[in-house]
C-alpha positions in Angstrom: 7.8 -16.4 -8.5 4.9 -18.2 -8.8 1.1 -18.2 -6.7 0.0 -21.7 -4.9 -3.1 -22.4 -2.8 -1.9 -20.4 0.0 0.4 -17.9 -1.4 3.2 -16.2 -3.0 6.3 -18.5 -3.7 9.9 -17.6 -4.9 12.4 -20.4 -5.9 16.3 -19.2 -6.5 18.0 -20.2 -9.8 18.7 -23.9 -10.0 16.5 -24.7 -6.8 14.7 -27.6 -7.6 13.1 -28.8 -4.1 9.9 -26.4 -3.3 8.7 -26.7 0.2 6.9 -24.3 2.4 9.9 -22.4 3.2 9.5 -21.5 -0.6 6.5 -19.6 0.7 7.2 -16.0 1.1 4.1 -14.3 1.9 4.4 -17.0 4.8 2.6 -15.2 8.2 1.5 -12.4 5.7 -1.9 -12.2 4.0 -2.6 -16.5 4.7 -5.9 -16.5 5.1 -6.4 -14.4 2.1 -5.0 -15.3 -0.3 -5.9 -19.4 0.9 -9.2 -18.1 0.8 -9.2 -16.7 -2.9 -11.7 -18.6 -5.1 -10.5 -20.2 -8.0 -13.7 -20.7 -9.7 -14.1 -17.1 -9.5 -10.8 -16.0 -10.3 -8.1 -16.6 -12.7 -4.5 -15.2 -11.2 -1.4 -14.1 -12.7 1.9 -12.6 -11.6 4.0 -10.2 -13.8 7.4 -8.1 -12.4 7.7 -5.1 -12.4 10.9 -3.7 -13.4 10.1 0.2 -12.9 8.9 -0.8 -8.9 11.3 -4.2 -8.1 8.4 -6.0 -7.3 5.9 -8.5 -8.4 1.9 -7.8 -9.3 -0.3 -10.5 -8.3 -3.7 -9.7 -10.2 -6.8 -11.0 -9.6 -8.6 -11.3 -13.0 -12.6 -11.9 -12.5 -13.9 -14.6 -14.7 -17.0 -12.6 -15.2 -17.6 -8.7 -15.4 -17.6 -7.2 -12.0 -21.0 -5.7 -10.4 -18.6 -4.3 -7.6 -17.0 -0.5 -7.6 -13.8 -1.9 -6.6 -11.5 -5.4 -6.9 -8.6 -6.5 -4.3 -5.4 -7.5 -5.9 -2.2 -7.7 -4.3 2.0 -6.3 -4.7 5.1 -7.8 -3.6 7.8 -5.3 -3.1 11.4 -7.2 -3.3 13.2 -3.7 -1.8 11.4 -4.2 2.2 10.0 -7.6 1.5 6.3 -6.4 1.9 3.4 -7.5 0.2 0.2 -4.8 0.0 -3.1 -4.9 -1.2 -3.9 -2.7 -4.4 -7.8 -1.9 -5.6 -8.3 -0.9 -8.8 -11.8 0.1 -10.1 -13.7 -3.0 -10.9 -14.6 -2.5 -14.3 -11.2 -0.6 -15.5 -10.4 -4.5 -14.7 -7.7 -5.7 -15.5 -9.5 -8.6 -17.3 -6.0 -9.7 -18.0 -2.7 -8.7 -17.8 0.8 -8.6 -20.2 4.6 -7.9 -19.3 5.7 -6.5 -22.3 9.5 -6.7 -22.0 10.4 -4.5 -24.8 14.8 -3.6 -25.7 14.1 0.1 -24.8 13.1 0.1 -21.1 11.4 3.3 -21.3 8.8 0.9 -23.4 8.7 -1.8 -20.7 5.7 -2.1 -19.2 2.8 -4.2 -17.6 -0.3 -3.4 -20.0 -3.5 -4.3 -18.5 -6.6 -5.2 -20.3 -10.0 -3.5 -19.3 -13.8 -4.9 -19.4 -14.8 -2.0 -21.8 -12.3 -2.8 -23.9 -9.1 -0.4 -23.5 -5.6 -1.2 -22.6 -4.2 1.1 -20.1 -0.6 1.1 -18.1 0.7 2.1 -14.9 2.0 5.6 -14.9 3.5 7.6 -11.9 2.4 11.2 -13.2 -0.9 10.2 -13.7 -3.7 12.6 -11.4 -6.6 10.7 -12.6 -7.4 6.4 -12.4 -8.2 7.2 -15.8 -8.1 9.2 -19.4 -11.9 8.9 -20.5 -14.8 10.7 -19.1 -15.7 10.0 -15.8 -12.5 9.5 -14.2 -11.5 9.8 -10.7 -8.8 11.7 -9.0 -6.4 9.4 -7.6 -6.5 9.4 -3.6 -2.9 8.3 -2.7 -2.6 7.4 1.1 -0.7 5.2 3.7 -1.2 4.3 7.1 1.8 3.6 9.3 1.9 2.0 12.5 0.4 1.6 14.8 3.3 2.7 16.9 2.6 0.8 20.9 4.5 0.1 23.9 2.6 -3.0 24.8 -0.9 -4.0 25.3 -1.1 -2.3 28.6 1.2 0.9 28.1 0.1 4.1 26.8 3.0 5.9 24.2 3.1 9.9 23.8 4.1 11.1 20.8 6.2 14.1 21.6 7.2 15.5 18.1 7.7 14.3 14.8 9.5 15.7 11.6 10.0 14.3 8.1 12.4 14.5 4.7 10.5 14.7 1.5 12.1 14.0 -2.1 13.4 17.0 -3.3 10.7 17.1 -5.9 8.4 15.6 -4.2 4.3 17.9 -4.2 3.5 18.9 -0.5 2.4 15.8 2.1 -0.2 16.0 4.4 0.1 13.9 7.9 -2.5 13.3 10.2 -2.1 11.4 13.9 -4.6 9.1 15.0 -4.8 7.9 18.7 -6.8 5.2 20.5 -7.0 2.6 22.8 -6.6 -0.5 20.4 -4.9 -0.1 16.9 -8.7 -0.7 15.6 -9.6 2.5 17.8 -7.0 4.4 16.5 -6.6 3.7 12.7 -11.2 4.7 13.0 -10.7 7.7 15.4 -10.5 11.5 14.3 -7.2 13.1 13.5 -5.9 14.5 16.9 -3.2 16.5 14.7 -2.7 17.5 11.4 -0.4 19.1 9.2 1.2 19.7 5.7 5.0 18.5 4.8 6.8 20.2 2.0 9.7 19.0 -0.4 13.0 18.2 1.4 13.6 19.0 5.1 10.6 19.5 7.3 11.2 20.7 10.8 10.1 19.1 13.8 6.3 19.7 14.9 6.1 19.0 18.6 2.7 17.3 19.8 1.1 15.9 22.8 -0.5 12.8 21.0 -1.3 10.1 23.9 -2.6 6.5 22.7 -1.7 2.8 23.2 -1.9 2.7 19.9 -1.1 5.7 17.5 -0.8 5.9 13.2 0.5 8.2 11.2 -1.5 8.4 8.4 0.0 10.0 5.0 -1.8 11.7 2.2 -1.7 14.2 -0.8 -4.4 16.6 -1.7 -6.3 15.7 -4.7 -3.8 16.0 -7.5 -0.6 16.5 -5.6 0.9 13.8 -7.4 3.8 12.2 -7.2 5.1 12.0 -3.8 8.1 10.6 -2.4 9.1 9.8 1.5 12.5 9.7 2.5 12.4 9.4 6.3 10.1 10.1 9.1 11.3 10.4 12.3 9.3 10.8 15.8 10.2 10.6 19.3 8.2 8.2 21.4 7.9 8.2 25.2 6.2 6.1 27.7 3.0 7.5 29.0 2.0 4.9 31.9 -0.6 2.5 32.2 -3.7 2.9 29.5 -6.4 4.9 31.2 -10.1 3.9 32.1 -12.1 5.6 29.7 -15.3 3.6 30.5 
């Protein structure tokens, strides 16, 4: 893997010719990531064994005056890339794959701009061991679910399996009449998912454009999804809400 003016890159073993079909985040964060300054920035990219997937971090030349700093993940398994924020400060000011024998000691350590060296860990509850830290606020949007621009979709009930020992999931529905409308608008439905089979919770959520957004109470870390699955029927034309 490697980062070039617009993007993420992969080349196969013994590929020698690099073109833009190289170019995997191709259609995916372009005008981000060609819009990342290099005087500001330097950038480095270090796989993640633990994950199957590749961080792109975003080191700040200087020390940060913002709360929070974009950088960026590549996961190999769905061939996604996401935007990570880490608190500004915590950094990382730089970044080392330490590719130890044992692989319970392999890890990325990441440097900080007060001076510690911290490492991902997936039973942490806080962004951080010192004073001051913050509870970690794990989320994820998905959608938005849409028939077409000019079709409303009714979400008619919706059920999920959780990892055996995965903590309790809260989901939320948002509904609206653009994805932008939706993803800002007021849960019209909540509710809590436990660990393993959830039955089915039957709604009457009505949107051309509806999310499902994901969270865990404050410390109700880790969680893992298996499958979600909803059934989705056509609604009509969007109604006049003007």
């Amino acid at each position: 893997y490697f980062f070039g003016q617009n993007g993420l890159y992969r080349m196969a073993p013994n590929e020698f010719n690099v073109d833009q079909s190289n170019r995997i985040s191709s259609g995916r964060l372009d005008k981000t990531f060609a819009s990342i300054d290099a005087t500001r920035y330097d950038i480095s990219l270090h796989y993640d064994y633990h994950t199957y997937g590749v961080h792109i971090f975003l080191h700040n030349k200087n020390t940060p005056t913002t709360l929070m700093e974009s950088h960026y993940y590549y996961d190999e398994r769905s061939d996604s890339l996401w935007e990570m924020e880490y608190p500004a400060l915590l950094g990382p000011s730089a970044a080392l794959s330490y590719n130890h024998i044992n692989p319970e000691k392999r890890r990325i350590l990441l440097g900080g701009y007060d001076g510690v060296i911290r490492y991902f860990s997936d039973l942490a509850q806080y962004d951080n061991t010192s004073s001051g830290a913050n509870a970690i606020d794990s989320f994820v949007w998905v959608g938005p679910i849409a028939m077409d621009n000019v079709t409303e979709a009714k979400l008619m009930r919706i059920a999920a399996v959780l990892d055996e020992q995965s903590a309790n999931l809260d989901y939320a529905v948002h509904v609206g009449d653009t994805a932008e409308d939706a993803k800002n608008s007021d849960a019209v439905i909540t509710g809590t998912w436990s660990k393993g089979r959830n039955n089915h919770s039957y709604t009457r959520a009505r949107g051309q454009s509806i999310f499902v957004k994901l969270s865990s109470s404050l410390l109700a870390v880790p969680w893992a999804m298996e499958t979600i699955t909803a059934r989705i029927a056509v609604a009509g034309r969007s109604r006049d809400r003007g």
